[in-house]
PDB file of N, CA, C, O and CB in Angstrom:
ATOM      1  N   UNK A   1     -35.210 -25.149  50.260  1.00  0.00           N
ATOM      2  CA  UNK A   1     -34.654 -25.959  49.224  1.00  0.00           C
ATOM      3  C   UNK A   1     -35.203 -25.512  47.876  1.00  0.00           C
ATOM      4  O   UNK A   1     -36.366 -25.179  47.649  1.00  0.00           O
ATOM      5  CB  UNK A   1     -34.948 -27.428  49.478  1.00  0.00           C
ATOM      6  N   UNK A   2     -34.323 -25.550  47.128  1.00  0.00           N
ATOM      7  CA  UNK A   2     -34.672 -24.748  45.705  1.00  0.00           C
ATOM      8  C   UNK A   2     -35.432 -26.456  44.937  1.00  0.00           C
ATOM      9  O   UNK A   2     -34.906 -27.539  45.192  1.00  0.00           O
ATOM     10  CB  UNK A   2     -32.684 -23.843  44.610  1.00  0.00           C
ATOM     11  N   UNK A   3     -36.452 -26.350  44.198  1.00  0.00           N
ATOM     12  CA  UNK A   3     -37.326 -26.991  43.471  1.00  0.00           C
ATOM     13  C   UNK A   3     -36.845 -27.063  42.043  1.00  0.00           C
ATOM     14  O   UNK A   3     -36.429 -26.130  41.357  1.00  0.00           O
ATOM     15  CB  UNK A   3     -38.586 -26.384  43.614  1.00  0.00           C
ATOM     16  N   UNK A   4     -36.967 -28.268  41.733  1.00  0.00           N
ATOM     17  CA  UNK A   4     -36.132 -28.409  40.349  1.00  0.00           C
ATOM     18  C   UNK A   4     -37.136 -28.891  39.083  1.00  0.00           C
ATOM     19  O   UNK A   4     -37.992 -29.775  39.111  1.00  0.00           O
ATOM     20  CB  UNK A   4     -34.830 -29.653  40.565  1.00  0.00           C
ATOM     21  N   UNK A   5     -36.786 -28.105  38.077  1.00  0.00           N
ATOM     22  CA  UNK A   5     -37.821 -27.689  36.907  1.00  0.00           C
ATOM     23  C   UNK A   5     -37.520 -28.941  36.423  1.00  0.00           C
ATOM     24  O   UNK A   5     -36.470 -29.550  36.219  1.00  0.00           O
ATOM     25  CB  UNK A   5     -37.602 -26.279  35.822  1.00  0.00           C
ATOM     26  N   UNK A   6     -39.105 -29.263  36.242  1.00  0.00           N
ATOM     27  CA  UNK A   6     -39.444 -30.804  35.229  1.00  0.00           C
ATOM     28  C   UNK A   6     -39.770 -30.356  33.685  1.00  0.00           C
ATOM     29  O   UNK A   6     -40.816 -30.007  33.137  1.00  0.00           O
ATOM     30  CB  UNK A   6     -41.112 -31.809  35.869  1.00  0.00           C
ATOM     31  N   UNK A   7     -38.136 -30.552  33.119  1.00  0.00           N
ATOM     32  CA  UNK A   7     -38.858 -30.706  31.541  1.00  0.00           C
ATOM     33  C   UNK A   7     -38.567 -31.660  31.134  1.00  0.00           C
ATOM     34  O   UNK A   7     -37.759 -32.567  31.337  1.00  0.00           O
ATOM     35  CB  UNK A   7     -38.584 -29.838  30.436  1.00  0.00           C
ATOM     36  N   UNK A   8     -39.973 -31.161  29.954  1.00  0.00           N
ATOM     37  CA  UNK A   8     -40.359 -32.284  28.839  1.00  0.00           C
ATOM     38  C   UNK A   8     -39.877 -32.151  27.804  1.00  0.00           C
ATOM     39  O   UNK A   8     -39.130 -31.259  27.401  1.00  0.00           O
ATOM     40  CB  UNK A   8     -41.602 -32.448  28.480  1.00  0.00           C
ATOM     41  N   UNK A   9     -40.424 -33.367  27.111  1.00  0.00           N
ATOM     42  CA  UNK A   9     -39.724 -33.673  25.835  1.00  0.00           C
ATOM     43  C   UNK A   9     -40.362 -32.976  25.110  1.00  0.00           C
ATOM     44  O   UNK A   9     -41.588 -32.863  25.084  1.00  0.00           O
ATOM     45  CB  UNK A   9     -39.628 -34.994  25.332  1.00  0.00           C
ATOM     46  N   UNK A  10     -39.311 -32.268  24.235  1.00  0.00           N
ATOM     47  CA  UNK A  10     -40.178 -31.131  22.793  1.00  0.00           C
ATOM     48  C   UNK A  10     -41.452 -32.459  22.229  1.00  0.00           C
ATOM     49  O   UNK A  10     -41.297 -33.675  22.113  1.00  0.00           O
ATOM     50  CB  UNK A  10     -38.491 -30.552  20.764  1.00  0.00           C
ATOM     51  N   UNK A  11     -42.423 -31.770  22.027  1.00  0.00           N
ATOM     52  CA  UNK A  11     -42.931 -32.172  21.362  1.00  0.00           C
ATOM     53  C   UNK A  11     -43.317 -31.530  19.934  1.00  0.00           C
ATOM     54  O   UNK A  11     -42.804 -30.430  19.729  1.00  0.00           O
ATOM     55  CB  UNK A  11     -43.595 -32.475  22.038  1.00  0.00           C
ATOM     56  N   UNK A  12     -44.211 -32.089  18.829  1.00  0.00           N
ATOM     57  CA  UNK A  12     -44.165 -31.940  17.423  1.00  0.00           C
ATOM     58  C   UNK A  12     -45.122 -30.897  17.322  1.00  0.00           C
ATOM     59  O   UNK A  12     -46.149 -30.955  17.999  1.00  0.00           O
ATOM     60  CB  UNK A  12     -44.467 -33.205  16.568  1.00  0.00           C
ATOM     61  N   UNK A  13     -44.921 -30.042  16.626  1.00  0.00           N
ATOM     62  CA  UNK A  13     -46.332 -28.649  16.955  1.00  0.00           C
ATOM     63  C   UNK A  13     -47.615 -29.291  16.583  1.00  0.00           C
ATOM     64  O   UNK A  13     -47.625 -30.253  15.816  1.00  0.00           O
ATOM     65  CB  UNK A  13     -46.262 -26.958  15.775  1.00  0.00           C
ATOM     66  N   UNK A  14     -48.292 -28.981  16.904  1.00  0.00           N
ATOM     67  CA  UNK A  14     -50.002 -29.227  16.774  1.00  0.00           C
ATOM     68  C   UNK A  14     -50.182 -28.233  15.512  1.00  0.00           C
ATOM     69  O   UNK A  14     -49.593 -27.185  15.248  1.00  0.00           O
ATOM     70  CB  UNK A  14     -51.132 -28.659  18.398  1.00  0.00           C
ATOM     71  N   UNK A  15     -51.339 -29.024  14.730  1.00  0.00           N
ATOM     72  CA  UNK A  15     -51.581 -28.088  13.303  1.00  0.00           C
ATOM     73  C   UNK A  15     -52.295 -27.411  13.897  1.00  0.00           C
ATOM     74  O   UNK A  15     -52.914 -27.582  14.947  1.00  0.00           O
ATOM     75  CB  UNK A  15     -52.220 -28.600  11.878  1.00  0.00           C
ATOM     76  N   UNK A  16     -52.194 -26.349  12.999  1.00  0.00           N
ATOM     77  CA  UNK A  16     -53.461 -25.126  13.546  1.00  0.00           C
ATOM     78  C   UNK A  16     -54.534 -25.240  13.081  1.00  0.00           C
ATOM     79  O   UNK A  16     -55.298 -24.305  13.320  1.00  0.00           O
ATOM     80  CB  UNK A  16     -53.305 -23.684  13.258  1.00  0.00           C
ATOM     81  N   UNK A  17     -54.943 -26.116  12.439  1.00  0.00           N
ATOM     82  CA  UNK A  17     -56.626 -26.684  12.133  1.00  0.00           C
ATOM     83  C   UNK A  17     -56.807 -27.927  12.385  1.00  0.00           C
ATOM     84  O   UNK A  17     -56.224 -28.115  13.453  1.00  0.00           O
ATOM     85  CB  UNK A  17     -57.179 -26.614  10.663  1.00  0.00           C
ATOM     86  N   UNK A  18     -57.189 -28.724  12.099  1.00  0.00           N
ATOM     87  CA  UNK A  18     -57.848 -30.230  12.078  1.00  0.00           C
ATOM     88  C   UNK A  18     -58.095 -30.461  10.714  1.00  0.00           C
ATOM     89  O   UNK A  18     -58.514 -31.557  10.341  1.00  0.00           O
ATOM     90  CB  UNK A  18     -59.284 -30.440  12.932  1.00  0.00           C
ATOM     91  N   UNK A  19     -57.839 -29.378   9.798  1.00  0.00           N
ATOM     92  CA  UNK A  19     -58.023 -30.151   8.385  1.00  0.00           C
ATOM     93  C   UNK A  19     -57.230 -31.147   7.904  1.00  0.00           C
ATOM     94  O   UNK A  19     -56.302 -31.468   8.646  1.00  0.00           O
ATOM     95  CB  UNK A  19     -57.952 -29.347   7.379  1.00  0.00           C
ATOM     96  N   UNK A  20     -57.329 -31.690   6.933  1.00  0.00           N
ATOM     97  CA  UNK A  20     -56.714 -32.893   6.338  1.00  0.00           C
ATOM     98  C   UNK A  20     -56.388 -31.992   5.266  1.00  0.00           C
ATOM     99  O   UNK A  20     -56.997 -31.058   4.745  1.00  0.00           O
ATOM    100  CB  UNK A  20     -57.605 -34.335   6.029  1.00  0.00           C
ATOM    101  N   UNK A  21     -54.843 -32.719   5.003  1.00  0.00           N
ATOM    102  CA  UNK A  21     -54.173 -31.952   3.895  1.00  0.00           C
ATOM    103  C   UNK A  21     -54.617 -33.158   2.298  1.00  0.00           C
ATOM    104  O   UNK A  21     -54.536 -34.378   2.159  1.00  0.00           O
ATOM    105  CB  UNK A  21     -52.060 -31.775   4.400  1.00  0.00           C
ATOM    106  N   UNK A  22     -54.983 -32.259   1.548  1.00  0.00           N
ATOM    107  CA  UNK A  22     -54.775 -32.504   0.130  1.00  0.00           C
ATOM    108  C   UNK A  22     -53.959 -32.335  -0.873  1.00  0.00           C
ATOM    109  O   UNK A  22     -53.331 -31.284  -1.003  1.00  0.00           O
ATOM    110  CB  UNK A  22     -55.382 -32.183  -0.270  1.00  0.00           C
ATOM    111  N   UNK A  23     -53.825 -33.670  -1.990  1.00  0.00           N
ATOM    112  CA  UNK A  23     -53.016 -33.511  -3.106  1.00  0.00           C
ATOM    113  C   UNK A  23     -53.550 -32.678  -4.144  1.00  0.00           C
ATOM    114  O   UNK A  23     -54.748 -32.658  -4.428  1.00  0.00           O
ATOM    115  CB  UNK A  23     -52.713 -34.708  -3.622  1.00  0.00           C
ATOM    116  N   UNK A  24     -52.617 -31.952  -4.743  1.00  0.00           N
ATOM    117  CA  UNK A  24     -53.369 -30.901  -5.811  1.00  0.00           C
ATOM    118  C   UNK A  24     -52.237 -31.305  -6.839  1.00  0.00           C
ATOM    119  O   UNK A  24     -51.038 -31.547  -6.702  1.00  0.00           O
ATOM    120  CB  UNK A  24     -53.527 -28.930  -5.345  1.00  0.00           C
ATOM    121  N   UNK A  25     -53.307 -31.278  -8.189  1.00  0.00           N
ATOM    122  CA  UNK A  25     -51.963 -31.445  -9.397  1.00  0.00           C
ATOM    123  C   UNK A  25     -52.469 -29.988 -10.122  1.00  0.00           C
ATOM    124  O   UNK A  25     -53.619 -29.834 -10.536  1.00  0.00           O
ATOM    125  CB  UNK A  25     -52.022 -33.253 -10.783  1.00  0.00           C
ATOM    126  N   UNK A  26     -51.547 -29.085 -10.193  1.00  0.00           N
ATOM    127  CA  UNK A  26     -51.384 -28.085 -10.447  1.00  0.00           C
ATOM    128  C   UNK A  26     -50.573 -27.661 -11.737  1.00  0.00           C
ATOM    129  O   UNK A  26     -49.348 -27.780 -11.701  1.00  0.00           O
ATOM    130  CB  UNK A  26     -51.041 -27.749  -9.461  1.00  0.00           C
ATOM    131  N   UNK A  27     -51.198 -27.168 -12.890  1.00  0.00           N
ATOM    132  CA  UNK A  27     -50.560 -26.410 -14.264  1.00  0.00           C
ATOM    133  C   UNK A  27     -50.631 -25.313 -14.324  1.00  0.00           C
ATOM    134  O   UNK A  27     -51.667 -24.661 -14.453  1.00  0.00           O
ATOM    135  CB  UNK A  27     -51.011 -26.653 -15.451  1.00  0.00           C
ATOM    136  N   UNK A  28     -48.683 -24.603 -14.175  1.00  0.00           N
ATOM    137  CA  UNK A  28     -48.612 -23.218 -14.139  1.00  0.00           C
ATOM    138  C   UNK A  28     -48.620 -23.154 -15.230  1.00  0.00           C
ATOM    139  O   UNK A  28     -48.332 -24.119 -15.937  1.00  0.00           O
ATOM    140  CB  UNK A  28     -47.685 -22.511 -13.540  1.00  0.00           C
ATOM    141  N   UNK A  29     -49.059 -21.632 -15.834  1.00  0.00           N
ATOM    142  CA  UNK A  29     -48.631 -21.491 -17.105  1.00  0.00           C
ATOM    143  C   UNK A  29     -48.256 -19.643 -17.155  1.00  0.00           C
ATOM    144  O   UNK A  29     -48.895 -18.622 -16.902  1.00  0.00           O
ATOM    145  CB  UNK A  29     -49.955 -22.146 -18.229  1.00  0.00           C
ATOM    146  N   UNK A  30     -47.035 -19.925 -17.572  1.00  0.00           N
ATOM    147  CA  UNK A  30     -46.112 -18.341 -17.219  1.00  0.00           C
ATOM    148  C   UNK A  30     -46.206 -17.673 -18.358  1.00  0.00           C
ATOM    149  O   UNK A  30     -46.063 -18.070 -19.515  1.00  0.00           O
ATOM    150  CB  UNK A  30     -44.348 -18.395 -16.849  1.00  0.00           C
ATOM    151  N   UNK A  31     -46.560 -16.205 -17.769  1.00  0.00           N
ATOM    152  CA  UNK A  31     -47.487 -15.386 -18.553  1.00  0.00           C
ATOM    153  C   UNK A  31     -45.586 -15.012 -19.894  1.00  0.00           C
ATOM    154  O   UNK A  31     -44.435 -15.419 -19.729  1.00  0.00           O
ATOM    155  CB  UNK A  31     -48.573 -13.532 -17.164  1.00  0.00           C
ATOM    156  N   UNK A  32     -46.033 -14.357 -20.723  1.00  0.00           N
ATOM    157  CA  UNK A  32     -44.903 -13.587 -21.948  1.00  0.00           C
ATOM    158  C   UNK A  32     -44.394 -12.557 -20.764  1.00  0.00           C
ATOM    159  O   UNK A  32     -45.080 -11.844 -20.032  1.00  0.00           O
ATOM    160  CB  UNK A  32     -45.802 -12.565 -23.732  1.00  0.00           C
ATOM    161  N   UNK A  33     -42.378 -12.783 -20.845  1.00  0.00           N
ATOM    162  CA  UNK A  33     -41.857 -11.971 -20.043  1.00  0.00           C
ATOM    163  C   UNK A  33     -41.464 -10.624 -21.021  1.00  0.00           C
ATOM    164  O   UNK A  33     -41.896 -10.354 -22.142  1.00  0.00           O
ATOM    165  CB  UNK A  33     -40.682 -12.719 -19.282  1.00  0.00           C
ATOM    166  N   UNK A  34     -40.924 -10.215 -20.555  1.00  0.00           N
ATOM    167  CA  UNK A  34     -41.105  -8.484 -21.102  1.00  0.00           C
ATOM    168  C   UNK A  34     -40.216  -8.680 -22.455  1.00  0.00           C
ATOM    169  O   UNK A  34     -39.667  -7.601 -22.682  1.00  0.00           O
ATOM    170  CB  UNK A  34     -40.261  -6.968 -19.804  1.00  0.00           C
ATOM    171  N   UNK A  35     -39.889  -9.590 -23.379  1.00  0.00           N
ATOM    172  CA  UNK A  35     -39.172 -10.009 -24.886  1.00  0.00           C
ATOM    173  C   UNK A  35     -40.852 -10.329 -25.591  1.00  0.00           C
ATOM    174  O   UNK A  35     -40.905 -10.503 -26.809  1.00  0.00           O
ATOM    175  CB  UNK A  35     -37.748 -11.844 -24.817  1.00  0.00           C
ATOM    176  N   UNK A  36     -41.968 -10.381 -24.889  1.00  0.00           N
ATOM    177  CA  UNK A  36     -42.297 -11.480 -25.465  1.00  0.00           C
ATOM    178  C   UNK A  36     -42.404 -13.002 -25.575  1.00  0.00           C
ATOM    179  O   UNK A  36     -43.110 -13.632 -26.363  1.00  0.00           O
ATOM    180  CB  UNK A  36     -41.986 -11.297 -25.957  1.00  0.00           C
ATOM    181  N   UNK A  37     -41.738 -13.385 -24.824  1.00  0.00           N
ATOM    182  CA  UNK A  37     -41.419 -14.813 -25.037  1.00  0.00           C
ATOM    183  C   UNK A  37     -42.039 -15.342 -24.203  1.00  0.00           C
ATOM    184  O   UNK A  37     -42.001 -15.037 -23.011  1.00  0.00           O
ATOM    185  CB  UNK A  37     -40.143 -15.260 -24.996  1.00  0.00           C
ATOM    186  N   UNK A  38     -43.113 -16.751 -25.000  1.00  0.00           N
ATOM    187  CA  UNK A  38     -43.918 -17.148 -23.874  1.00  0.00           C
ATOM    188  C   UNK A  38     -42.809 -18.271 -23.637  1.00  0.00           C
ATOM    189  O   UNK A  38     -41.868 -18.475 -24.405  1.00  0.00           O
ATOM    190  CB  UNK A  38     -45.656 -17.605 -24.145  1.00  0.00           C
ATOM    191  N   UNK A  39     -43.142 -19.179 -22.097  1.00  0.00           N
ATOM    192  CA  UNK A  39     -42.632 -20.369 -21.429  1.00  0.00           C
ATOM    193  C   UNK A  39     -43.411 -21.405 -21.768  1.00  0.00           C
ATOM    194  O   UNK A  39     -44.497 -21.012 -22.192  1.00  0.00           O
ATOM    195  CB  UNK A  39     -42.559 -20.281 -20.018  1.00  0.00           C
ATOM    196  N   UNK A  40     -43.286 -22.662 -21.750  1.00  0.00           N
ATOM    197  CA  UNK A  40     -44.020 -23.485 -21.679  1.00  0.00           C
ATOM    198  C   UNK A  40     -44.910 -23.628 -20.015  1.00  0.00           C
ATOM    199  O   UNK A  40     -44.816 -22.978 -18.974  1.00  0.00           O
ATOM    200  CB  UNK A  40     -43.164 -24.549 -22.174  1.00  0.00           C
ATOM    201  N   UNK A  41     -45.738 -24.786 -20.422  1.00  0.00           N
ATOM    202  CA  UNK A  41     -46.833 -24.545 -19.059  1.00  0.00           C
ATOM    203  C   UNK A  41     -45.981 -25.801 -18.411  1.00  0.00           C
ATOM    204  O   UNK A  41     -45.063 -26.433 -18.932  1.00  0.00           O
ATOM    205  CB  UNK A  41     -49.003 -24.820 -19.317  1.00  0.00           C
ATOM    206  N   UNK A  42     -46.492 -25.937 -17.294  1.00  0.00           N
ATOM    207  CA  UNK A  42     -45.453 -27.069 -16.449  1.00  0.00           C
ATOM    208  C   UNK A  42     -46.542 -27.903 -15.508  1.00  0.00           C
ATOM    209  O   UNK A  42     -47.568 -27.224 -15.537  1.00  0.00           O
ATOM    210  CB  UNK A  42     -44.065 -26.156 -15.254  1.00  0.00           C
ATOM    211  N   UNK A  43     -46.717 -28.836 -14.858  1.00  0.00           N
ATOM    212  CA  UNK A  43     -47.340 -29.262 -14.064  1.00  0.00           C
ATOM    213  C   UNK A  43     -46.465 -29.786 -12.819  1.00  0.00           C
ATOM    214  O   UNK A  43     -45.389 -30.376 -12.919  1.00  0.00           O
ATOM    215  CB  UNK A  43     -48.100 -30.077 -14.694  1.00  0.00           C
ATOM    216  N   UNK A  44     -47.129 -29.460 -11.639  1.00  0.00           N
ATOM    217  CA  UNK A  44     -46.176 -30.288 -10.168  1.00  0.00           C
ATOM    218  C   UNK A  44     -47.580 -30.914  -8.882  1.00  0.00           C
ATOM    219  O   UNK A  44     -48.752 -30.548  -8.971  1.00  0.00           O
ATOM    220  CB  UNK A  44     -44.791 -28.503  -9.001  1.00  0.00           C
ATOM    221  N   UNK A  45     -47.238 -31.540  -8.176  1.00  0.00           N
ATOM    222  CA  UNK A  45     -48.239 -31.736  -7.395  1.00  0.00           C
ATOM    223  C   UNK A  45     -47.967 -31.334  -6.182  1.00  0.00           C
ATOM    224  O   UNK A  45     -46.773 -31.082  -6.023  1.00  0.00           O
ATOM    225  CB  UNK A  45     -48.632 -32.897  -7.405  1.00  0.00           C
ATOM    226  N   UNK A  46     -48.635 -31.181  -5.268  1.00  0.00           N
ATOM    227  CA  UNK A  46     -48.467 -30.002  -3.963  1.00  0.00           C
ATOM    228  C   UNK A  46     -49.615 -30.562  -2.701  1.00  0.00           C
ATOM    229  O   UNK A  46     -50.812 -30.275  -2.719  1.00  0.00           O
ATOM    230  CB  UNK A  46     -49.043 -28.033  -4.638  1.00  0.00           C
ATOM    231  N   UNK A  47     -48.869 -31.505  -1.521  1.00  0.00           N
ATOM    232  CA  UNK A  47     -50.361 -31.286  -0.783  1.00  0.00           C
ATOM    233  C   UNK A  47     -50.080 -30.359   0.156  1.00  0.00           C
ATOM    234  O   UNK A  47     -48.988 -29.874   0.451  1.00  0.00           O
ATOM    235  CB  UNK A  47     -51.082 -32.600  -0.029  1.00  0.00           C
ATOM    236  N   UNK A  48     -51.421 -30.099   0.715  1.00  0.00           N
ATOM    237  CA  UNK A  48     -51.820 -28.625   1.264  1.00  0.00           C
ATOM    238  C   UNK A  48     -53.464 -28.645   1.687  1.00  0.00           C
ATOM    239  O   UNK A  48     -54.458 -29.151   1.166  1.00  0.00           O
ATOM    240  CB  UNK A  48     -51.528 -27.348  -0.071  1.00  0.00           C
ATOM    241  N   UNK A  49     -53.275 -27.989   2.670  1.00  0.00           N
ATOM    242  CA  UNK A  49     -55.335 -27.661   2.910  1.00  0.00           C
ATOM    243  C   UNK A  49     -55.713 -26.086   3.175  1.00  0.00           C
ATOM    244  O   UNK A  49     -56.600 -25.504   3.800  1.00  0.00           O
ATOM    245  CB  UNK A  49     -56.132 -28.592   4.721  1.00  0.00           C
ATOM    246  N   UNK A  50     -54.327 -25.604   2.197  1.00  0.00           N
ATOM    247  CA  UNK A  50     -55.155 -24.233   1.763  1.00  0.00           C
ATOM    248  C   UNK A  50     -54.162 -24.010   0.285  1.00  0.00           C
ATOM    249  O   UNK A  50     -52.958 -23.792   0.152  1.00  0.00           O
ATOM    250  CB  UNK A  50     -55.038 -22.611   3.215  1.00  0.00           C
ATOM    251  N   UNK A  51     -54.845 -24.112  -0.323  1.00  0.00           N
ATOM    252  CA  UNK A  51     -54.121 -24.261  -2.129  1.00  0.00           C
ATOM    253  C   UNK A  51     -54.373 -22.817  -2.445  1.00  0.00           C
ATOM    254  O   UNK A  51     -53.786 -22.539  -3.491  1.00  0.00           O
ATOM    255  CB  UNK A  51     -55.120 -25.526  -3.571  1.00  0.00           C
ATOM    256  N   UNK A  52     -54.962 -21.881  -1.992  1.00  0.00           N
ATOM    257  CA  UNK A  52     -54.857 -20.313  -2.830  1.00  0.00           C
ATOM    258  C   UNK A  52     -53.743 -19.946  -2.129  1.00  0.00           C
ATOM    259  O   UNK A  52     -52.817 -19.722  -2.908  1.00  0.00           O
ATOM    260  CB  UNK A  52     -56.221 -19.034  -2.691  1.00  0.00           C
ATOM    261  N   UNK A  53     -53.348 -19.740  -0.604  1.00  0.00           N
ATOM    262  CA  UNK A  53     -52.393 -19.532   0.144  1.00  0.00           C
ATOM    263  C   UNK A  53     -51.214 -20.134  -0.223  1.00  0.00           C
ATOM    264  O   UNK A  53     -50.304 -19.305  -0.222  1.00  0.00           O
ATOM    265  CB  UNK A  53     -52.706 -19.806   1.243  1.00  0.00           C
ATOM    266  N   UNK A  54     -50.771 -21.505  -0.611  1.00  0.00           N
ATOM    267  CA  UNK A  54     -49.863 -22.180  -0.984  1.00  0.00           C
ATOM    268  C   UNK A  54     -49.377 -21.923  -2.528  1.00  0.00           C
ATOM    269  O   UNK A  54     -48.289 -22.349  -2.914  1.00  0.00           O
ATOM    270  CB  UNK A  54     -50.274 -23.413  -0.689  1.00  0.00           C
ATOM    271  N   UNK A  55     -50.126 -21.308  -3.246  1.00  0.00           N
ATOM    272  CA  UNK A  55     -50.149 -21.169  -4.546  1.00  0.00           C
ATOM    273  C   UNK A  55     -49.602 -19.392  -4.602  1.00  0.00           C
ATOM    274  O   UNK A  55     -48.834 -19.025  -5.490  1.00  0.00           O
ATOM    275  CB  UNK A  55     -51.800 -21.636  -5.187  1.00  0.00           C
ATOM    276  N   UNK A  56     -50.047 -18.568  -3.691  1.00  0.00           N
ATOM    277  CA  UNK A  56     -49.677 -17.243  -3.185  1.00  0.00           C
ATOM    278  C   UNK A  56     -48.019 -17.417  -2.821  1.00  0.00           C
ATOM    279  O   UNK A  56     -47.207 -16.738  -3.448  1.00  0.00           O
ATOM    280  CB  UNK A  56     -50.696 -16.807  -1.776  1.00  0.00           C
ATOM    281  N   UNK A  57     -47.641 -18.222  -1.933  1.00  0.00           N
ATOM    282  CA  UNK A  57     -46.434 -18.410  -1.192  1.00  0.00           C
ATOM    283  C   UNK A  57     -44.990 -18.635  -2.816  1.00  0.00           C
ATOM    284  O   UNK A  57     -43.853 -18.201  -3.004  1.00  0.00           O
ATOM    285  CB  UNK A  57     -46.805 -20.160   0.106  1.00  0.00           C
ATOM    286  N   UNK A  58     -46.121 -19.690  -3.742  1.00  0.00           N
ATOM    287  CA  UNK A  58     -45.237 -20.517  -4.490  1.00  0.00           C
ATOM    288  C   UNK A  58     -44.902 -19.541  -5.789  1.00  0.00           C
ATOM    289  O   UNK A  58     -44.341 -19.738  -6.867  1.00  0.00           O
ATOM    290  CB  UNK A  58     -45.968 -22.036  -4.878  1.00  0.00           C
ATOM    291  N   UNK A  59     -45.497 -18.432  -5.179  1.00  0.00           N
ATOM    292  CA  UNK A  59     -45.738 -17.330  -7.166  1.00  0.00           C
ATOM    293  C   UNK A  59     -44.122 -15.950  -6.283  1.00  0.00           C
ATOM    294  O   UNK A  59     -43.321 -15.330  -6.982  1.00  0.00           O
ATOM    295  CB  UNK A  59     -48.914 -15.703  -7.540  1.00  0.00           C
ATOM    296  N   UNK A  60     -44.160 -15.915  -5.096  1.00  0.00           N
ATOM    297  CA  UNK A  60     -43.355 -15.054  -4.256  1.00  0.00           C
ATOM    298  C   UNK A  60     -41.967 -14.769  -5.420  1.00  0.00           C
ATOM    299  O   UNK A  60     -41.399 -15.861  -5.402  1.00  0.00           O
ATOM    300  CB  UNK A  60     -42.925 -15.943  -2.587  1.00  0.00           C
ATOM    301  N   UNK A  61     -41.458 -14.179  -6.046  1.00  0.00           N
ATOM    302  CA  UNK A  61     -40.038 -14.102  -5.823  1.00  0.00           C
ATOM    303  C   UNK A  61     -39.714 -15.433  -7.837  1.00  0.00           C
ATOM    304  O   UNK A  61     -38.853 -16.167  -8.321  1.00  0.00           O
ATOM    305  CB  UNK A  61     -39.489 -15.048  -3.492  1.00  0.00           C
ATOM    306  N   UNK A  62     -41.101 -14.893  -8.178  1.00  0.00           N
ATOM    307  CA  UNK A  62     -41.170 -15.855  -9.822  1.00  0.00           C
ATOM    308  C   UNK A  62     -41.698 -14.697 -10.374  1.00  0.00           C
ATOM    309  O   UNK A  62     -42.001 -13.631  -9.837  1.00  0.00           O
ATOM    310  CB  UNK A  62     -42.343 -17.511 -10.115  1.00  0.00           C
ATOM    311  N   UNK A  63     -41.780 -15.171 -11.852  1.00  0.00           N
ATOM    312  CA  UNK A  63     -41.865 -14.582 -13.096  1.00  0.00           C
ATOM    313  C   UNK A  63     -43.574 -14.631 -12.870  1.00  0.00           C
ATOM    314  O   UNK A  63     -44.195 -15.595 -12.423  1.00  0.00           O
ATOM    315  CB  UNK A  63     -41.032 -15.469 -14.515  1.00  0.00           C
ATOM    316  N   UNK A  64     -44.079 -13.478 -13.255  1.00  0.00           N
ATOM    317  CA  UNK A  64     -45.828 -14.058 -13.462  1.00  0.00           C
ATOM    318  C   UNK A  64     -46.443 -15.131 -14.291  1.00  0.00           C
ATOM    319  O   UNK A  64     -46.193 -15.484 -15.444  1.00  0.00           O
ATOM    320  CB  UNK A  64     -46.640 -13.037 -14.019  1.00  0.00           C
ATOM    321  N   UNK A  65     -47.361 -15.591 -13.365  1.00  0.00           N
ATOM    322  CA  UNK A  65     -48.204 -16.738 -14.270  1.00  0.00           C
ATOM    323  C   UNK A  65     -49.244 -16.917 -13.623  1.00  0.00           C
ATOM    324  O   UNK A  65     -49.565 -16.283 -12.617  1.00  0.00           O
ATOM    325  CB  UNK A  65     -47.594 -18.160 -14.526  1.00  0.00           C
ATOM    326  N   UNK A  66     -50.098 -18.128 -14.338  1.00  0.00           N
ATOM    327  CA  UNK A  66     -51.452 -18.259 -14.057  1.00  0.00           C
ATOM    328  C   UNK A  66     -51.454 -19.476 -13.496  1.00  0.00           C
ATOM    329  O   UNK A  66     -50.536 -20.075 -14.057  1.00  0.00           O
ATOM    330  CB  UNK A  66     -52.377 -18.117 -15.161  1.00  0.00           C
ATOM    331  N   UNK A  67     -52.017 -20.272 -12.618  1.00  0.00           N
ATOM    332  CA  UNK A  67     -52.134 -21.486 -12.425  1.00  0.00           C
ATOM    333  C   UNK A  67     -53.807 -22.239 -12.193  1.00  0.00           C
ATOM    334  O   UNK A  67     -54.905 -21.781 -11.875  1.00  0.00           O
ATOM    335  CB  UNK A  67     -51.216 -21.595 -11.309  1.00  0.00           C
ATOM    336  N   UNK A  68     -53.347 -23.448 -12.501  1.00  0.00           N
ATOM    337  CA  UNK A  68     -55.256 -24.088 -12.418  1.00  0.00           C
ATOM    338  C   UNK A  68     -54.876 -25.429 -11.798  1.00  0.00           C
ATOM    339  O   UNK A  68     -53.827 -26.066 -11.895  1.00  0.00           O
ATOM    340  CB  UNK A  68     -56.380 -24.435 -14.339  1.00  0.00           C
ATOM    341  N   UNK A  69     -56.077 -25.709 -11.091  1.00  0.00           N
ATOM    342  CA  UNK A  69     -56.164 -26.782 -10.794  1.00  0.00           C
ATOM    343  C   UNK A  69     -56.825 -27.976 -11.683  1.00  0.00           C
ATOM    344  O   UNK A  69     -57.927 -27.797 -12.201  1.00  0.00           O
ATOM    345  CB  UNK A  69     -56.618 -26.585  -9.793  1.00  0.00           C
ATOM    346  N   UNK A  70     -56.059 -29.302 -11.857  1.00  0.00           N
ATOM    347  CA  UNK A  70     -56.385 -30.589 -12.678  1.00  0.00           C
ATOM    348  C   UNK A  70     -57.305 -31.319 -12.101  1.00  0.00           C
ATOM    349  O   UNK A  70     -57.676 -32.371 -12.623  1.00  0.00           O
ATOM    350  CB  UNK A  70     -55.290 -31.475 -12.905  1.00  0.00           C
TER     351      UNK A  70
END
């Protein structure tokens, strides 16, 4: 007799650390694009429990700039 496969219910992925995520309030400020012309600086908030990595991800495929943490 053929045996019949017990599945389960998807479950939600497990984080890959145990850290606790944090709020970061973050001011980009975008460097002079090739006119010259500076941008104004902007602020957004972001949680995360790795902010250089998240801040790496968030610069991908943008204009250069600098960002700091508030």
């Amino acid at each position: 007799m053929f045996r019949r496969k017990i599945i389960e219910e998807p479950r939600e992925p497990k984080p890959k650390n145990n850290r606790d995520k944090i709020w970061y309030k973050v001011v980009v400020t975008p460097t002079e694009d090739s006119k010259g012309i500076a941008k104004e600086p902007y602020t957004f908030n972001v949680k995360t429990d790795d902010i250089e990595w998240t801040m790496k991800q968030y610069q991908r495929n943008r204009d250069p700039f600098r960002w700091e943490l508030v």
